[in-house]
C-alpha positions, 0 to 999 in steps of 0.5 A: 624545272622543265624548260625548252632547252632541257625538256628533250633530256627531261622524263617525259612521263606525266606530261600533257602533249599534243600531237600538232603536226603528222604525215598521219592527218588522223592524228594531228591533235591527239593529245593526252597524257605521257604514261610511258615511254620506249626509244620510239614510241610514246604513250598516251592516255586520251579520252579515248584509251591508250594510243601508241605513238611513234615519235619520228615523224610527228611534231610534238607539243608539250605542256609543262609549267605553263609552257607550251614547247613543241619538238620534233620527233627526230630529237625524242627519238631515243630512249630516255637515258640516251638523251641525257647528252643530246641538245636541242 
């Protein structure tokens, strides 16, 4: 079950997110679906095609088991495996 203390060492893949906060006003509110992940980019599925995100510099906004949870890149910005040991 995905929560706000564990989503951060979660596999991010298939998540609904959004993009809520940005030095790059063009994409504050982009959302969609995760359909991968690399150690500083995320991947969504929008309406739109496929966005290539960077993590840092953005706030997050994740969906999950009708939560919403938002996070800062700077805590995302590893690759998956690597954030087993990291806590929020």
């Amino acid at each position: 079950m995905i929560t706000s203390e564990n989503i951060s060492i979660h596999e991010m893949i298939g998540l609904k997110t959004e993009i809520c906060g940005s030095p790059n006003h063009q994409i504050i509110g982009l959302n969609g679906t995760i359909v991968d992940e690399t150690k500083s980019m995320l991947i969504l599925n929008t309406k739109n095609g496929f966005k290539m995100i960077p993590k840092k510099q953005n706030t997050w906004k994740f969906y999950a088991e009708d939560q919403e949870i938002t996070l800062y890149g700077s805590f995302l910005e590893k690759r998956s495996y690597d954030r087993l040991g990291t806590k929020i």
